[in-house]
Each structure stands twice: as structure tokens, then as C-alpha cells.
C-alpha positions as CSV (number, residue, x, y, z in Angstrom):
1,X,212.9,166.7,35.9
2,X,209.3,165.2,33.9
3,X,209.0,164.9,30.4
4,X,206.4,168.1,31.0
5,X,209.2,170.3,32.4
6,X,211.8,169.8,30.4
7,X,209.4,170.5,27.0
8,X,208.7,173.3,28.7
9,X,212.1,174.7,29.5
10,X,213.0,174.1,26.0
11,X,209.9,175.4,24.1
12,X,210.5,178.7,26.3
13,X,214.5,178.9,25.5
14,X,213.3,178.5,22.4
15,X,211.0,181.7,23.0
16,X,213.8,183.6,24.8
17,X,216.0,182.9,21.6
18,X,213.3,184.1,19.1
19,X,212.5,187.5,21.1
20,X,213.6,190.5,19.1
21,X,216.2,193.1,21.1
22,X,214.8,196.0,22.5
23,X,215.5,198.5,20.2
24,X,218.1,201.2,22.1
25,X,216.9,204.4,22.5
26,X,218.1,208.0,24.1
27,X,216.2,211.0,24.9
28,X,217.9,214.5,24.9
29,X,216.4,217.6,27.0
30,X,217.5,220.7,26.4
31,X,216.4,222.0,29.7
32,X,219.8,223.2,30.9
33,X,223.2,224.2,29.1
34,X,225.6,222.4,30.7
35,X,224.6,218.3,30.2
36,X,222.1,216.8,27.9
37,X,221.6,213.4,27.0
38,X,224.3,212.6,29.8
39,X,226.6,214.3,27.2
40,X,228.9,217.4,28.3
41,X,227.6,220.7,26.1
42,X,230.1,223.5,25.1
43,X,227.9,226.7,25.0
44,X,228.4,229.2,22.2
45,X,226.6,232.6,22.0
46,X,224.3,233.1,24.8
47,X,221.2,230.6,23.9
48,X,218.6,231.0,26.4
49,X,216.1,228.9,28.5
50,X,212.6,229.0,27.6
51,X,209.6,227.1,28.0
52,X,207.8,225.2,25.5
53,X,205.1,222.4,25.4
54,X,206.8,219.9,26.7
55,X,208.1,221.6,29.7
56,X,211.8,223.8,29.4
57,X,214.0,224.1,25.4
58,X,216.9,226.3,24.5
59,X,216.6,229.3,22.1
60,X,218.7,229.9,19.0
61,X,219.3,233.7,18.4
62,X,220.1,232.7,14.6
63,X,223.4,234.4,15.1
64,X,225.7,232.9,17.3
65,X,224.1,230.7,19.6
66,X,225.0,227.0,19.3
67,X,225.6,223.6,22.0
68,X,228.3,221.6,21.1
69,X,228.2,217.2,22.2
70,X,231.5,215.8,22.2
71,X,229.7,212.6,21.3
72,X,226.8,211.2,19.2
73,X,224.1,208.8,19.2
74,X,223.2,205.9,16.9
75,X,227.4,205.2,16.1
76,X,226.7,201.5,14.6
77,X,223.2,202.0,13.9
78,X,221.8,200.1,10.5
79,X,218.0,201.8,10.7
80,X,217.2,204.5,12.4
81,X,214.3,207.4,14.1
82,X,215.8,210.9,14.6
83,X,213.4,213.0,16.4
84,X,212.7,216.5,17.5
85,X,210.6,218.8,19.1
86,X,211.6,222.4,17.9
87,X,210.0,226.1,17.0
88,X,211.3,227.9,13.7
89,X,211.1,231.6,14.4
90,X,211.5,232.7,11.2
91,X,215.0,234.4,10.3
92,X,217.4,233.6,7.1
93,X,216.4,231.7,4.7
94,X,218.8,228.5,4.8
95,X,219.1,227.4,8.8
96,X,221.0,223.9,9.8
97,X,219.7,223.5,12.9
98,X,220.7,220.0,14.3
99,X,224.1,218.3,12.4
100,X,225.3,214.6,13.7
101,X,228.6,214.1,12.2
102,X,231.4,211.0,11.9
103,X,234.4,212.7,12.2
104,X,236.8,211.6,9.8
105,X,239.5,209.1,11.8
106,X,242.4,210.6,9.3
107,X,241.7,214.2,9.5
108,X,240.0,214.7,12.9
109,X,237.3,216.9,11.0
110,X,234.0,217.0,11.6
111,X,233.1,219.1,8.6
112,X,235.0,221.2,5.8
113,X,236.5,224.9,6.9
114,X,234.0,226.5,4.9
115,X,230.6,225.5,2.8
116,X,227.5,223.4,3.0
117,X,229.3,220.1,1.2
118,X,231.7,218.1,2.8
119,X,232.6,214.2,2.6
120,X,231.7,212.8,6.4
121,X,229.1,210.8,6.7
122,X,226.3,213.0,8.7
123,X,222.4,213.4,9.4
124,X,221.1,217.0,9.2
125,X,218.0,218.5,10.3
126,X,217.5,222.0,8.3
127,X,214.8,224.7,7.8
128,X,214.5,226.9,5.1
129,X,211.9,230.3,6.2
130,X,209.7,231.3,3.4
131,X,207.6,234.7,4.8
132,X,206.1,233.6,7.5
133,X,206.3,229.6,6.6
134,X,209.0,227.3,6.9
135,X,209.7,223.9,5.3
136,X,211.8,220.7,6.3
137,X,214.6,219.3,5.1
138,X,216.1,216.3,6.3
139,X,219.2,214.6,4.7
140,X,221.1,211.6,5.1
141,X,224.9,210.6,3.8
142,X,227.2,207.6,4.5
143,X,229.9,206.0,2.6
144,X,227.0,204.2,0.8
145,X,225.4,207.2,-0.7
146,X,223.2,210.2,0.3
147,X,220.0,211.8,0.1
148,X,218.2,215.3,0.6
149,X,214.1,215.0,1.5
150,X,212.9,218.5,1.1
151,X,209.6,220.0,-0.5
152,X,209.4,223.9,-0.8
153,X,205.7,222.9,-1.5
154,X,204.7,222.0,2.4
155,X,205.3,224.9,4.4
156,X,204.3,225.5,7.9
157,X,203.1,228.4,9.7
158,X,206.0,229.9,11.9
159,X,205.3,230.2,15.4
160,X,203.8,227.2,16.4
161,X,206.0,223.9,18.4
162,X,206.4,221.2,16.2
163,X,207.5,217.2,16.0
164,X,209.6,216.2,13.2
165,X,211.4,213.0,12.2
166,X,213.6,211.4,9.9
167,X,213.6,207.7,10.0
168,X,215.5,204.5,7.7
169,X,214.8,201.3,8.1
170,X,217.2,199.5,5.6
171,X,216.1,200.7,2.9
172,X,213.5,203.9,2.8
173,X,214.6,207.0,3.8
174,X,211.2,209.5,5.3
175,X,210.6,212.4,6.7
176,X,207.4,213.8,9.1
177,X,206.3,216.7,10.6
178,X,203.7,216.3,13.2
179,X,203.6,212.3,12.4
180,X,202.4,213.1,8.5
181,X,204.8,211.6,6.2
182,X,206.4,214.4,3.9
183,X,208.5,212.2,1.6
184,X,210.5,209.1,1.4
185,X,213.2,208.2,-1.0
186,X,214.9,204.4,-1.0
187,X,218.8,205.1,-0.3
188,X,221.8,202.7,0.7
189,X,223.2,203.3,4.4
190,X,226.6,202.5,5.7
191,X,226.3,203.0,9.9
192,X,228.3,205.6,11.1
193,X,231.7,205.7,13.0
194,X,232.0,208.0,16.0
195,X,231.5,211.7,16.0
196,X,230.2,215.0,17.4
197,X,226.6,216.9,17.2
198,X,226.2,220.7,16.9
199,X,222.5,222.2,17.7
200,X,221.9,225.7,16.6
201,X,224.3,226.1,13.4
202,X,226.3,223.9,11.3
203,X,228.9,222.0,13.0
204,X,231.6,224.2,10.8
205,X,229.3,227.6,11.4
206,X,227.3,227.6,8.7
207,X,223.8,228.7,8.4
208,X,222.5,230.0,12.0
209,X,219.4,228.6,13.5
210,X,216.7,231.3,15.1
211,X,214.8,229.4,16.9
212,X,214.3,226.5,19.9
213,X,215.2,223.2,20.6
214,X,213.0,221.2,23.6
215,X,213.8,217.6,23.2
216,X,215.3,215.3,20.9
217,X,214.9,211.8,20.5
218,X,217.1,208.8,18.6
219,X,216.4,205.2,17.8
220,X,218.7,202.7,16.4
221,X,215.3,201.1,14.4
222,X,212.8,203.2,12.5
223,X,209.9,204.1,14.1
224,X,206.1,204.3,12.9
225,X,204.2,207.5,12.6
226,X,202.0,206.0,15.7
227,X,205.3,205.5,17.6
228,X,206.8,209.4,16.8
229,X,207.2,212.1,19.2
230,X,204.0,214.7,19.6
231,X,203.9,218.1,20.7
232,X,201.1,218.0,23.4
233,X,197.6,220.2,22.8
């Protein structure tokens, strides 16, 4: 081999070497109720298929309609993007509509009997329903600490699809709707062990969602607001 190919070979192994990894990525699809995301879902209630922006969701009754994964995404991750495509409906006040959960390797539990406060590490996607508005919150906990991004002051018109994210990477924690930043908080992260998700309620029951899930979308890096979900006009 010349002189030529062998700088060559080593100036691109050096390349291959210095290449950042692809970030991992899955994309859920709530377009039927029996597997999303490759995942087995347990139906509860009677959610129903309907259509939405981006082709078919599921619809929440706010009562007793849920899908639960027997696994979970971003198990290991250090950042993160948790996305969404959804459609609040209006209902209760207080609704936890998306709840990825470590369960705790000791217990088995995924959540407390009872209550809103528990000690497993977990993200949440909620909604509280003003009127006819709505407003975000997105909260974070690990064995590292935890934090609630949530501001009664930006509410959103019910009835209308909607993209919303929660995103970390190492060291802020922020939240969007429609790719507009909403808040950010700096928080410490621990990754998370292996768990479960419940869409629709709270993974122990708590706090019914009325409304409907179309896609999801998770990252194991954070995203930019250019890089986030959209719903289609």
C-alpha cells in the first residue's frame, strides 16, 4: 500500500472514530389497540379509534379508558426528547395523560396504591382544563432529583391537535407546545431502570384523560425546537 493510501485509511479511521452515534429513536402510533411501538397494549375501558392530523389516534373517555406497555423507552437514557401529538377535550381539571415509570426492582410497583406522589423515578405528561383552555405540565423525577414545568398563565384553546415536548440534555429541563419553548428549569438526572407506560390515566388510576393520543415520539438526546414533532396544517 503507498504512502497516499495508507494516510488516507488512517485520516478516515480517524473520521469513523470521531463520528458522533446516531441518536436512538422510536416512534409510537396509536392507530390500533392491540401493538404500538412493537410493544403488546392491554386495553382498559373502551378507547376508540379516531382520526386526527396525522392520520388514525385513540380517544380517552376521561373515565376509564387507558393502554397499558409492558415496556418503556429511553431505560439508560442520560438526555432526552419525549414527544406527542394529542387533543385535550376538555373534562376534569387535573388529567395525567401519558406516565413512563421505573418500576421499583424491590417492590414490583410502578406507582403508590393511591395518590399523585410516589418515589419511582418517572416522566409525566399532564393537562390541567381551565374553561375552555388547557395548560401543560411536564415533570421529571429520578434518584437525582425532580422537577414540575407548569404555567397556569399559557393556556390553549381546547379543540384543536397539538405537538408537545419535554426534552433534557444534561442539564436543562424544557417544555414546548407547538415547538415554542414554555419553560426550562436546570435539574440533575439519574437514567432510568426498566419499567412500564400507562396512556390515558395514571399508571395507579389516577386522574383520567378525555381526550386523544395520535403518535408519540422518544429520543435518547434532546432535540431542538426545529427538530420537534408538528401537527400538519
Amino acid at each position: 500500500m503507498s504512502r497516499c493510501s495508507i494516510a488516507f485509511a488512517a485520516l478516515l479511521g480517524a473520521g469513523l472514530a470521531l463520528a458522533p452515534a446516531r441518536a436512538a429513536q422510536t416512534v409510537w402510533t396509536f392507530d390500533n389497540l392491540s401493538r404500538i411501538g412493537g410493544i403488546p397494549v392491554k386495553v382498559e375501558g373502551n378507547p376508540q379509534l379516531v382520526q386526527s392530523p396525522v392520520g388514525a389516534a385513540v380517544r380517552f373517555n376521561g373515565k376509564d379508558d387507558a393502554l397499558f406497555f409492558s415496556d418503556r423507552p429511553l431505560v439508560g437514557a442520560k438526555a432526552f426528547t419525549i414527544e406527542a401529538i394529542f387533543r385535550p377535550d376538555g373534562g376534569d381539571f387535573e388529567q395525567r395523560w401519558m406516565h413512563i415509570v421505573e418500576t421499583d426492582p424491590m417492590t414490583g410497583l410502578d406507582a403508590l396504591p393511591a395518590g399523585t406522589s410516589d418515589p419511582n423515578p418517572r416522566f409525566m405528561f399532564e393537562v390541567r382544563v381551565k374553561d375552555d383552555s388547557w395548560y401543560l405540565d411536564a415533570f421529571v423525577n429520578s434518584k437525582a432529583g425532580s422537577k414540575a414545568l407548569i404555567f397556569p398563565e399559557k393556556l390553549h384553546p381546547i379543540g384543536p391537535w397539538y405537538a408537545v415536548a419535554q426534552t433534557y440534555d444534561g442539564k436543562t429541563y424544557r417544555m414546548y407546545v407547538n415547538g415554542v419553548l414554555e419553560g426550562q428549569a436546570d435539574v440533575p438526572f439519574t437514567p432510568h431502570g426498566p419499567g412500564h407506560v400507562m396512556v390515558g390515566v395514571r399508571i395507579n388510576h389516577v386522574n383520567w384523560f378525555k381526550g386523544a393520543v395520535a403518535q408519540a415520539r422518544f429520543t435518547d438526546t434532546a432535540l431542538s425546537p426545529d427538530q420537534l414533532l408538528k401537527v400538519p396544517k
